[in-house]
N, C-alpha and C positions, 0 to 999 in steps of 0.2 A: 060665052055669056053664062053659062051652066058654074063654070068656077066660082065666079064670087057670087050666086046664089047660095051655094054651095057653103062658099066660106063663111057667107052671114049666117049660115042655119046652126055652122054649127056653132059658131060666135053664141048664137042667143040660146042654143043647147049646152053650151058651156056657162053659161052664165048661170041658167036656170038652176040649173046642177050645184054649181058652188056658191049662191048668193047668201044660203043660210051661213055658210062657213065664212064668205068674205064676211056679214056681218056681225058673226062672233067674232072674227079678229080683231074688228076695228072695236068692238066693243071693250075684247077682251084687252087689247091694247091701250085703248084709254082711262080704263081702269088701274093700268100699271103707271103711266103714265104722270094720273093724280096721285096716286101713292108715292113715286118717286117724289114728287114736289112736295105732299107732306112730309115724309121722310129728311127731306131736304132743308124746309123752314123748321124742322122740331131744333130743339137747342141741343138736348141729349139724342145719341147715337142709338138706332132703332134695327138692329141687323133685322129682325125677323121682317120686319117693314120694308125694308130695301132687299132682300130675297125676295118677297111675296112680289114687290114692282117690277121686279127683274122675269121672273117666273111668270107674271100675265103678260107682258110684255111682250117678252120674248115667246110666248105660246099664242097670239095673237099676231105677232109677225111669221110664226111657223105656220097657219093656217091660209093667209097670203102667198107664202111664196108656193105654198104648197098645192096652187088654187090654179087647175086646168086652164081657168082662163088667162093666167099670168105665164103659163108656160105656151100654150101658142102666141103669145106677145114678143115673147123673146126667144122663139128659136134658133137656135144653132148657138146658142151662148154660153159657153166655156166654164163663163163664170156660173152660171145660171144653174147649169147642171151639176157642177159641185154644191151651189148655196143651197139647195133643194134639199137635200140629204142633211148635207151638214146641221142648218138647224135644227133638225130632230136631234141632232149629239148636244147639238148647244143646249138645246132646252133642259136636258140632264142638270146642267151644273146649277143653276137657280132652284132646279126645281127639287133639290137634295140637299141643297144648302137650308133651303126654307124647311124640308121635315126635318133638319137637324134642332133646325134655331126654334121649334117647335117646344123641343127638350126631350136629351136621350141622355136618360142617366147612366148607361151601361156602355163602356168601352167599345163591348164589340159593337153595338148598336152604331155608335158615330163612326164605327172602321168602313160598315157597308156603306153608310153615307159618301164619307168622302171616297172610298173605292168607286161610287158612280159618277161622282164629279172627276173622277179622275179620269174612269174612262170616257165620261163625257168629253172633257178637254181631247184624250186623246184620239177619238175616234173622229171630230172636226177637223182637226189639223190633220190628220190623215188624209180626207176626205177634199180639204181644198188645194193638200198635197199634190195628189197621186189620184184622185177622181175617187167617185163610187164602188164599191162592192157588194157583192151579194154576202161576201162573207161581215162585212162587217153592220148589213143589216140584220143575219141572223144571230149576231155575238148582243148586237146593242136590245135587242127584242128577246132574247134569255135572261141577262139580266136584269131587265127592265121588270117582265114577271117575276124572276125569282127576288127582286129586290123592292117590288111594289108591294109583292105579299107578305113580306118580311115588315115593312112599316104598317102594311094594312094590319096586321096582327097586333101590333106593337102598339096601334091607336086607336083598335078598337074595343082590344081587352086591356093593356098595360095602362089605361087612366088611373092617374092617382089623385083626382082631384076629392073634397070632401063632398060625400054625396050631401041632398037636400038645400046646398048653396047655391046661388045664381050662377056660379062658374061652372058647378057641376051641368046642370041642367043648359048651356052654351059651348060646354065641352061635349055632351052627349051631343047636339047639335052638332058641329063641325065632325062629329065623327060620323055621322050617316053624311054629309056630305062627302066627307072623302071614303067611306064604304059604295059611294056609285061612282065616283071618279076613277076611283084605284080598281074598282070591277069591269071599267068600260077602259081603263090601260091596258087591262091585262086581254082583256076579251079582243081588243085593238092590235097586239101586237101577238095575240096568238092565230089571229090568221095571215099573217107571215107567211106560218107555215102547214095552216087548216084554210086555204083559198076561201073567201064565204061573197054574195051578191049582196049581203046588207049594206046598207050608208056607213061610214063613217058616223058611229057613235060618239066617241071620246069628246069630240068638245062639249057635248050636251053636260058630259058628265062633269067636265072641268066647269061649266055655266050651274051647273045643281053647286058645284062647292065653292064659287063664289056666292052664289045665291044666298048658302047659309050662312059664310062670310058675311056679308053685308046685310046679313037678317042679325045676326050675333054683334056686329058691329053697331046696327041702329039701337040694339036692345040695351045695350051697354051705355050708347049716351043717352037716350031718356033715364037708366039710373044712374049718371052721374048728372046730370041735370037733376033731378030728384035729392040726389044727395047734397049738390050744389044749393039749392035751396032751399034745405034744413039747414045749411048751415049755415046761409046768408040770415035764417030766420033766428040763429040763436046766436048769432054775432049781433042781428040788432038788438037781441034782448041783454046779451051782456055791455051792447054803448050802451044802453039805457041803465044798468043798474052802476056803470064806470061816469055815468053822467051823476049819478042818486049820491055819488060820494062826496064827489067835487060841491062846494059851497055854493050855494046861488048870488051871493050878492054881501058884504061887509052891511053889519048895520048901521044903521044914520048914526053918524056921530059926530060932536061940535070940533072935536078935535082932527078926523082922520075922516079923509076920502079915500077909499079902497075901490080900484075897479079889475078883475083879472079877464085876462084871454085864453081858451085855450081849442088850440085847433090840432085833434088828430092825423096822422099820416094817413091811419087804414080806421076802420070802425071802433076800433080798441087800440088805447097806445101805452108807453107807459109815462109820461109825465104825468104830473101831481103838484097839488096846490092845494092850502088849506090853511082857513084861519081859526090858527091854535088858540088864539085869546082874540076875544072882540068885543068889550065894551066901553065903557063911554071915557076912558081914560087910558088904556091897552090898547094895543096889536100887535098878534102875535102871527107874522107871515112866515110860511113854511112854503119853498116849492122843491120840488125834486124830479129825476129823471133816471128812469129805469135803463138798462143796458139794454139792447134788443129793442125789437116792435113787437107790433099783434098781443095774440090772446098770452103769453107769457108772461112779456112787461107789464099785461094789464092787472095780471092775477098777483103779480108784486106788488106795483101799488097799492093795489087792495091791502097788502100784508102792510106799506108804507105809512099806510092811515093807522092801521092797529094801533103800530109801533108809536106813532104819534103820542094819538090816543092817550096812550099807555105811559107817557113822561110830560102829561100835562100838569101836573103838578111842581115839575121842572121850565114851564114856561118861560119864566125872566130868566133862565142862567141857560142861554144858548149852546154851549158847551158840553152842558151835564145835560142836555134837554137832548145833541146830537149820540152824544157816549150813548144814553139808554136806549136812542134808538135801533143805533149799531149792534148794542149787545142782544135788542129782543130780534132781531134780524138777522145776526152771523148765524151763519150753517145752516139756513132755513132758505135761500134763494135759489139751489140748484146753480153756484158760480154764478150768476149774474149779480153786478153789485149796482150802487143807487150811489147818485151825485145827490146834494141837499145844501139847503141855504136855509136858514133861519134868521129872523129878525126880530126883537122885542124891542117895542115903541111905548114909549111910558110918557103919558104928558106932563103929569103931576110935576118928574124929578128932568122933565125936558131931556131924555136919554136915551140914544141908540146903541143897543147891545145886538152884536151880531157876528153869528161864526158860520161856517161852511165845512162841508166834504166833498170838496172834490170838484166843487161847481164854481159856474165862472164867475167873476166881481160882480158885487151887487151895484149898479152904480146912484150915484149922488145928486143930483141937479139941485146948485145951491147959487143964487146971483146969477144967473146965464151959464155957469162955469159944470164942466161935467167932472165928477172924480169918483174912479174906481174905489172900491173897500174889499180888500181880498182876507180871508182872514183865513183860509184855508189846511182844516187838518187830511186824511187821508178817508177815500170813497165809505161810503157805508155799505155794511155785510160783506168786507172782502177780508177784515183783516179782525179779530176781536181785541187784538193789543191797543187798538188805533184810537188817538188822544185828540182833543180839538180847543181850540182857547177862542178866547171872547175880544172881539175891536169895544170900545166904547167908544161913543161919540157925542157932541153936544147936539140936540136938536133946535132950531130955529124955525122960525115960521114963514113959512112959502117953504121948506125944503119938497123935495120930490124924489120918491125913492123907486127904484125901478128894479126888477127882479127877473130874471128870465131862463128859460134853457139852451141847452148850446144849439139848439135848430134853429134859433135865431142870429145867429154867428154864420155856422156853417150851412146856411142855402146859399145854393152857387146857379152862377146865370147861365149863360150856352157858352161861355167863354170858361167857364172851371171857374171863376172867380168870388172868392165869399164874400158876403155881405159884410161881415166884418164889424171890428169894433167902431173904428171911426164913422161908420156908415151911422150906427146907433147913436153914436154921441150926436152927431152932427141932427138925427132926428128927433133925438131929447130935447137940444136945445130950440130948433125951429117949431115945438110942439110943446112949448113951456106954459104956454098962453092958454093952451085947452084945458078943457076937463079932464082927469083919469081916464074915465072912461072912450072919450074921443081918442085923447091919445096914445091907449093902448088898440083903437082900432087903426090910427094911422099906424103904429110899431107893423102891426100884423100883416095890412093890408101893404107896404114899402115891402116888406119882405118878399109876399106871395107875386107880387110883379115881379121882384128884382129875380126870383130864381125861376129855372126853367121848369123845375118838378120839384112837388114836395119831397123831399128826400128823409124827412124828421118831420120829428110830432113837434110841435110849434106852442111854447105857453107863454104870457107875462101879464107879470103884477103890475099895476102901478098905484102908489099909495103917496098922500100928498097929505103933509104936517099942516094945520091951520094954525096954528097955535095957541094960547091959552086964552 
């Protein structure tokens, strides 16, 4: 009866003993754990991320196997008594991967690295060879000091970061973390061979350099959250000034209903629209479409209106109206060019003048009947040679003139399938009977069902002849 009193005492004397270390492990382990998973969902490849997971992981599993209470669990196990050892070599190779992936701009620096992964590697496979040694825990416990001191040095004097920046001030951080880590290795593996009755330091210490890890890591996203919303704050002041440009509304007029749409992708896009002439006799509709999204295409447009602007006096001759755009525009986009459509509507002489670059047909709704008008020279700001000519046409009264960007073509549903031209005609026509304005929100709104994500910045005109 004296036996398993016995054996319980020391059950709960083993316990007591290792519960701080079993609970570092499992800490230390689940910590590696989430990290692998991030590592795993990121899109781009994060070596230093997948070291770091690999390295608490695996030093969280070494403090487990390592754990009295797990070895009277499994005595007399073959495997048991190699795994024991062994993960102390294993721990090596993550854990010198990760100071590599740190950043060691000197040759030899990365030669000791991998020399400890190497004998890391070799000294496990020995070990679940051939068992245990005395020798090969006193080889792994010299390098370990001479090669912890050698990084300790290396990161607590060799920072190159710029002093007085936030990185600096999160690098001196991580460096007093790993100055008690790499203190409590070395203090660790030198009584090897100086016997000492203290605890088992080192996980504390490996617990202080996550600690700063995960102090460095919170610090890091409250300032990109910070930063995050500066720039959310000055993306909405640039919608709002990308809104200031766009025209609010055509004026009343006995001849022309003008209604436009226009729906961005992100907060800033680059389509554009604007009425170059708009009196009680004219209209002059312009839209266009910047190459790219966000804050670039939008800063083009901006330049798109200049350009406008700037050949209003070329209003009726579509042509010479696009030429002077192109030319105040070549060489100033940074390679991004602009698609454009222009149309000059004259009720007086009852006449559609209209030319394009690059952009898709403007199309006609005349009778029920829909018909294309392509008149198309080459994109704006890509080429300064680039020539453009003028469709005429006779206007009549009910026509409807529809105008748009290719994001209304190309939104595709969960199938890959575009919307397409016949999609629009077929909507032109069933939407003859509305107003402009309704039926440029049915255009918008068929669209935004039919695809599965906005994929483009989405604009259209629609402009309806009353006639004389």
């Amino acid at each position: 009866m004296a036996a398993p009193e016995m054996s319980a005492s020391q059950v709960l004397s083993a316990f007591d003993r290792d519960a701080p270390y079993l609970f570092l492990g499992a800490a230390f382990f689940a910590v590696g754990t989430l990290s692998a998973a991030f590592a795993f969902l990121r899109r781009r490849r994060d070596s230093l991320l997948l070291y770091f997971s690999l390295f608490a992981a695996f030093y969280g599993v070494r403090l487990w196997v390592s754990s009295t209470l797990l070895g009277m669990t499994v005595q007399g196990s073959t495997f048991y008594t190699r795994l024991r050892p062994a993960v102390n070599y294993i721990v090596l190779i993550p854990a010198f991967l990760f100071f590599i992936a740190l950043g060691l701009p000197r040759r030899f620096e990365r030669v000791v690295g991998y020399a400890m992964v190497g004998l890391g590697a070799l000294l496990a496979t020995a070990t679940f060879l051939f068992g245990d040694s005395g020798i090969y825990e006193g080889i792994n416990s010299i390098a370990v000091i001479v090669a912890s001191s050698f990084f300790l040095i290396r990161f607590i004097v060799g920072g190159s970061v710029e002093r007085g920046s936030p990185e600096a001030a999160d690098f001196a951080l991580i460096r007093w973390g790993l100055l008690i880590f790499v203190a409590f290795v070395v203090w660790q593996n030198m009584t090897q061979f100086f016997p000492t009755s203290l605890p088992v330091l080192e996980p504390f210490g490996f617990a202080a350099f996550l600690g700063t890890l995960g102090y460095v890591a919170a610090r890091k996203t409250l300032r990109r959250d910070q930063q995050l919303q500066e720039i959310q704050n000055e993306l909405e002041i640039a919608r709002r000034i990308q809104q200031s440009i766009l025209p609010t509304e055509f004026p009343k007029s006995v001849h022309f209903r003008v209604a436009a749409r226009y729906v961005p992708m992100t907060s800033v896009a680059g389509d554009f629209y604007d009425f170059v002439v708009a009196d009680e006799h004219q209209a002059g509709l312009l839209i266009a479409d910047v190459s790219g999204h966000g804050v670039p295409a939008a800063l083009i447009a901006s330049m798109v209106k200049l350009a406008a602007a700037s050949q209003r006096a070329l209003a009726d001759e579509p042509s010479r109206f696009l030429s002077g755009m192109n030319s105040a525009l070549f060489g100033n986009t940074q390679n991004q060019f602009v698609t454009a459509a222009y149309v000059h509507l004259n009720a007086e002489s009852q006449e559609l003048r209209y030319s394009a670059a690059g952009h898709p047909p403007m199309l006609l709704l005349r009778n029920g009947g829909v018909t294309e008008i392509a008149e198309n020279g080459l994109m704006l700001a890509a080429f300064d040679f680039a020539s453009y000519s003028t469709a005429v046409h006779k206007l009549e009264a009910g026509d409807r003139i529809v105008m748009y960007t290719d994001g209304i073509l190309e939104a595709s549903n969960t199938a890959g399938n575009f919307f397409g031209h016949d999609a629009l005609h077929d909507l032109l026509t069933k939407t003859r009977g509305l107003s402009p304005a309704m039926a440029a929100d049915s255009i918008i709104s068929s669209v935004r069902q039919w695809s599965a994500k906005q994929d483009d910045d989405l604009t259209v005109l629609v402009c309806d002849y009353m006639g004389t």
